[in-house]
N, C-alpha and C positions, 0 to 999 in steps of 0.2 A: 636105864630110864632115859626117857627122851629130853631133850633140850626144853620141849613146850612141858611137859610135867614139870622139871624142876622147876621151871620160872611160877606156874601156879601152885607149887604145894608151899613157895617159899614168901608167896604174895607179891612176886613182882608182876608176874604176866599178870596178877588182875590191877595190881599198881596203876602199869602201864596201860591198861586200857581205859582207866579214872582218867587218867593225863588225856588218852588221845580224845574221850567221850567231852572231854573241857574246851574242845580248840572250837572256837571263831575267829573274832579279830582283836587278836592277838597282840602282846610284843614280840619283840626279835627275843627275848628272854624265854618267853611261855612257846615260842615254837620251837627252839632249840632244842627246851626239855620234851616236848611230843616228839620229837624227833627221832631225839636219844630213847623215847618210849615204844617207837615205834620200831626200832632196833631191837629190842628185846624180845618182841613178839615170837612166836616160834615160824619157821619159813612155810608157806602157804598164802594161802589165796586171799586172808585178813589181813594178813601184813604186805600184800601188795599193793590191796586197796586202800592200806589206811596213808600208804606213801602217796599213791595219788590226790588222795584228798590233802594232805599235808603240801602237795605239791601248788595245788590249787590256789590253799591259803597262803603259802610263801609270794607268790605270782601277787596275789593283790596287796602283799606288802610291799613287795617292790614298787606298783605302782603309786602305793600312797606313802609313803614314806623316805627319808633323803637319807636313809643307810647307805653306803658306796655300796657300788655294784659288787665290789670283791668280795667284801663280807657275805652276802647271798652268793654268792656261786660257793661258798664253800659250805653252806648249809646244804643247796642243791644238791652237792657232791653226793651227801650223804642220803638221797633220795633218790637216787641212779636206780632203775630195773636191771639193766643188764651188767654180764659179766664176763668177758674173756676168758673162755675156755681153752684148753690146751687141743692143740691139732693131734688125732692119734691117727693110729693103724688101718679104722674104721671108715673114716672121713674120706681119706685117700680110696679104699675103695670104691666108695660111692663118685668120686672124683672121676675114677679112671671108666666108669659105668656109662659117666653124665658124658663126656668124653666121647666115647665110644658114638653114644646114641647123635650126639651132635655131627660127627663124623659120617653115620649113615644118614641125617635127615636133612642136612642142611646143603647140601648140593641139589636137591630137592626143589629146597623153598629159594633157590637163584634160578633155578630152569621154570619155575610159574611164578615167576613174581609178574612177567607181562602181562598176565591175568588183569591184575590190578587195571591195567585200561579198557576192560569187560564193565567194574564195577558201576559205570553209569549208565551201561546198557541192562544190566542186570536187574539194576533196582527200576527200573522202568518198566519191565516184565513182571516186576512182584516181589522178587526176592527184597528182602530188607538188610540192614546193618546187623552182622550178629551172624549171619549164614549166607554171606559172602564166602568166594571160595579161600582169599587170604584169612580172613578173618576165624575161617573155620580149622585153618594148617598153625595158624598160629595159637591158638588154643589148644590146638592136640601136642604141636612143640611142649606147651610150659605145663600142659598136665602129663605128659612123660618127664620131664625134668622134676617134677614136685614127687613123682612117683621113687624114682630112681635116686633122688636123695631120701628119700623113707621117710619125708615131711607128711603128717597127715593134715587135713584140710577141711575146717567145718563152717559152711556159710549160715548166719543166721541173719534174721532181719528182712526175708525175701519176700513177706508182706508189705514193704515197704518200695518197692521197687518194681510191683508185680501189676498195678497201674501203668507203670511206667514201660515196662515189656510189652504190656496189649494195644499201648498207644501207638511205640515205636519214637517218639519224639526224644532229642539231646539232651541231656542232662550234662552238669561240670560238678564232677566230683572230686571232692576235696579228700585228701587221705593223711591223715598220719605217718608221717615217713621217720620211720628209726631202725630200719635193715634194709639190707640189699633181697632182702626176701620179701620184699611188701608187694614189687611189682608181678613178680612169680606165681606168689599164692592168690593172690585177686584175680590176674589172667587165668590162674585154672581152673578157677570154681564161679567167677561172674559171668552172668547170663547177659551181662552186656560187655560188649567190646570196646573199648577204651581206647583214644590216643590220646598219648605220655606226653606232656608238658616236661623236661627232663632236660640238665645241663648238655651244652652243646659237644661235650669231650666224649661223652657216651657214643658220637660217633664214632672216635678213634677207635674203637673198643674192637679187637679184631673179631668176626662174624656174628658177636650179638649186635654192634652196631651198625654191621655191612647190612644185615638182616631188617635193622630196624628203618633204615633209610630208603631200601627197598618198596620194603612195606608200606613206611608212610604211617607206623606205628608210632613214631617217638619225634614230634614238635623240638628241637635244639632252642634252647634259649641261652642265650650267655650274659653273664650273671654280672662280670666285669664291665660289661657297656650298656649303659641303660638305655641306648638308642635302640642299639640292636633286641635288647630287652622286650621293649616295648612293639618293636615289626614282632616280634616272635608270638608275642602274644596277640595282635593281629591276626597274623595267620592263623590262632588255633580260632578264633574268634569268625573269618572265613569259611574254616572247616566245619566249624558249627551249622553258621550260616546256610551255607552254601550243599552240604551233605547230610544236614542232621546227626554231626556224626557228637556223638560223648566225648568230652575230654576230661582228662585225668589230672590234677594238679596239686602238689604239696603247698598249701599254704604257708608252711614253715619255710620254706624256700630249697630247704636242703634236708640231710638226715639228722638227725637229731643222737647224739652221744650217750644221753640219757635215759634214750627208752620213752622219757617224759614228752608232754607237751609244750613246744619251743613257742617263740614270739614267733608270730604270723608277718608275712609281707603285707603291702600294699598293691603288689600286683595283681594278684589272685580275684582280689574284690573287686578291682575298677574293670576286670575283666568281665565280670557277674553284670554289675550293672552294664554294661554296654552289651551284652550277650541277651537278657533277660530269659535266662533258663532256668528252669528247677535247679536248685543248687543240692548234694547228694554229701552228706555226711558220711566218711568209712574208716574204722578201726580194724587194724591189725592185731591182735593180743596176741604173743608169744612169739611173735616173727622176733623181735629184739633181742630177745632169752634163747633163742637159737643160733640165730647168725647177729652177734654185735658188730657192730664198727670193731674192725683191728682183729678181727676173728680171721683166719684163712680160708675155711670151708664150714658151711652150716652143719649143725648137729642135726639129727632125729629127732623129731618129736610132735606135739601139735600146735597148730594157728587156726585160732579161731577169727575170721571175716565176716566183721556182724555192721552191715549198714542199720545207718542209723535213720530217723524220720527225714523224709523229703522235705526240702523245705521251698516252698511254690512259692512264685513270682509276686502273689498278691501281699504276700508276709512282709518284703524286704524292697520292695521297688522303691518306694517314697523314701526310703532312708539314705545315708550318703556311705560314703565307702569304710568308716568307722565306725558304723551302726551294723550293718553286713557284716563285717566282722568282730564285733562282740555280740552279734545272733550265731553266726559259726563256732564260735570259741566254746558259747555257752553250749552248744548242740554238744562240743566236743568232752568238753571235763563231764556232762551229766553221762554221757557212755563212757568215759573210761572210769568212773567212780561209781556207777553201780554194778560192775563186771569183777563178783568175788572169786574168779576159777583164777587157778595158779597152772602156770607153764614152765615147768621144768625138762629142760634138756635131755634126750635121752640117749643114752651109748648102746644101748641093747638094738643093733641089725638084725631081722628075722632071716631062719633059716635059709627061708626060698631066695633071699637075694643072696648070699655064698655062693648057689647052688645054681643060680642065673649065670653070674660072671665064669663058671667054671665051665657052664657048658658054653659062653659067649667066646670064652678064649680061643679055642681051635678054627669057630666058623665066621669071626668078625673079617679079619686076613680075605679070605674069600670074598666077605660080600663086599668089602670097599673095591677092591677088584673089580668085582661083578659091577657094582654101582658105576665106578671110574669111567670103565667100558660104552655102560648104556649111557651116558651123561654123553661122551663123547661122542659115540654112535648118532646121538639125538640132536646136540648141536652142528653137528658136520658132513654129515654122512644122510 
């Protein structure tokens, strides 16, 4: 018998839903016990959602309330989504696959990055953002990567956004950041092209960040200087300006341990208002449940990409930089607490990727080879 039977034949799961159907504004007493109720739920897509909501309500007791901070972060603890999984046998495959393909495509994307000084001749002729020719190498990069780790990828929300594709005009998108898979799965299912507001060390990063500076994909911001902070965000504000281009920014500032929704910066927002662009709500669901913090390599499984409503210039201009962000905040909890679907991790590899790598084995050798050759041939010769 299942875990969720016994709790309802024995009246706890319906117990615990009396408790969780009880929360508003609470004590530290009444959400400890939702908490512990919400614990007992059986694992799925009700008991994920009822930790967000609990999440929610915890958030606006810390704001109103003078509990130490310590005492909250260990209720928090207990409303963690994700979970460190064990690296196996599996993971390493897909490792050695991801590897491979980086290996044939990324000599590639260093012999046309000088494209990129087309780019202003190009869109002068018509072409827009989005079907540039970098723009178009780097999208086919991270939906081979999304492929080849056996991540599946579902965009919803794209009424929302579909104004904003016919228009062609910038937009700065705020995202939820709680995996190293957030930037991956967005790049390979958004119909718009993004550049990454993103710490400045991701340069170090050897060929995703040689790649990314190249490109002109990834804004460096460093996080330690607030001068330097501030020129960074400048320039993404330039780039707007000046190219109409989309940029992409965590309001959280960084990844988040949780899974949950963290305190937001003040960056992000003084940015908005001196930009004055549609600002672009986007959740990630299941990237965290896949690849956590502390994780080595992402599991299988799916992420669903569901932008949220736009929210236009006329909405938020007049407000100051702490009104903008409890309008974004609120955009944020109302999608992650009506989103009942559960993401669970999956170990199960299908057939056809075994049977990829085995035939990859004998003819990879050759084609770096072959690539090596023409690369050189083409710079030198």
């Amino acid at each position: 018998m299942s875990v969720g039977t016994d709790n309802t034949a024995n009246g706890t799961g319906l117990h615990s839903r009396e408790k969780l159907e009880a929360v508003g504004t609470m004590s530290l007493h009444g959400l400890r016990e939702a908490i512990g109720a919400a614990a007992l739920l059986p694992e799925g897509g009700e008991k994920q959602l009822k930790k967000r909501q609990l999440w929610r309500q915890l958030q606006r007791f810390r704001e109103t309330s003078d509990v130490s901070d310590d005492t909250i972060e260990v209720e928090e603890k207990r409303l963690y989504l994700g979970s460190k999984k064990k690296t196996n046998v599996l993971r390493w495959f897909r490792l050695v696959a991801i590897l491979c393909w980086w290996l044939l495509w990324v000599p590639w994307m260093f012999v046309v990055s000088p494209l990129r000084l087309l780019h202003p001749l190009l869109r002068k002729i018509g072409l827009y953002n989005g079907i540039l020719p970098l723009d178009l190498m780097a999208r086919a990069f991270n939906i081979v990567n999304i492929f080849l780790a056996c991540v599946k990828v579902e965009l919803e929300g794209y009424e929302h956004i579909d104004p904003i594709m016919k228009s062609h005009i910038g937009v700065l998108m705020m995202f939820q950041h709680a995996s190293n898979l957030d930037g991956f799965v967005i790049s390979s299912v958004s119909p718009i092209v993004f550049k990454w507001v993103g710490k400045e060390s991701l340069y170090k990063i050897p060929i995703f960040g040689w790649i990314g500076y190249l490109y002109g994909g990834i804004i460096g911001i460093n996080r330690e200087n607030r001068e330097s902070a501030i020129n960074s965000l400048k320039h993404a504000r330039d780039v707007m300006f000046r190219w109409k281009r989309s940029v992409a920014i965590a309001p959280e500032g960084s990844r988040q341990n949780s899974g949950q929704l963290g305190p937001f910066k003040k960056g992000p927002f003084h940015l908005a208002l001196d930009v004055k662009t549609p600002i672009l709500p986007l959740i990630c669901f299941g990237a965290n449940e896949l690849w956590p913090p502390g994780q080595v390599l992402p599991s299988s499984g799916t992420v669903v990409v569901k932008f949220q409503r736009v929210l236009p210039v006329e909405e938020w201009e007049n407000l100051d930089y702490n009104g903008v962000l409890e309008l974004v905040r609120h955009e944020f909890f109302e999608g992650t607490e009506s989103y009942p679907k559960v993401f669970k991790p999956s170990f199960t590899v299908p057939l056809w990727f075994y049977l990829l790598n085995l035939l990859a084995l004998p003819v990879v050798p050759y084609l770096l080879y072959l690539q090596a050759s023409t690369v050189i041939s083409f710079l030198f010769f």
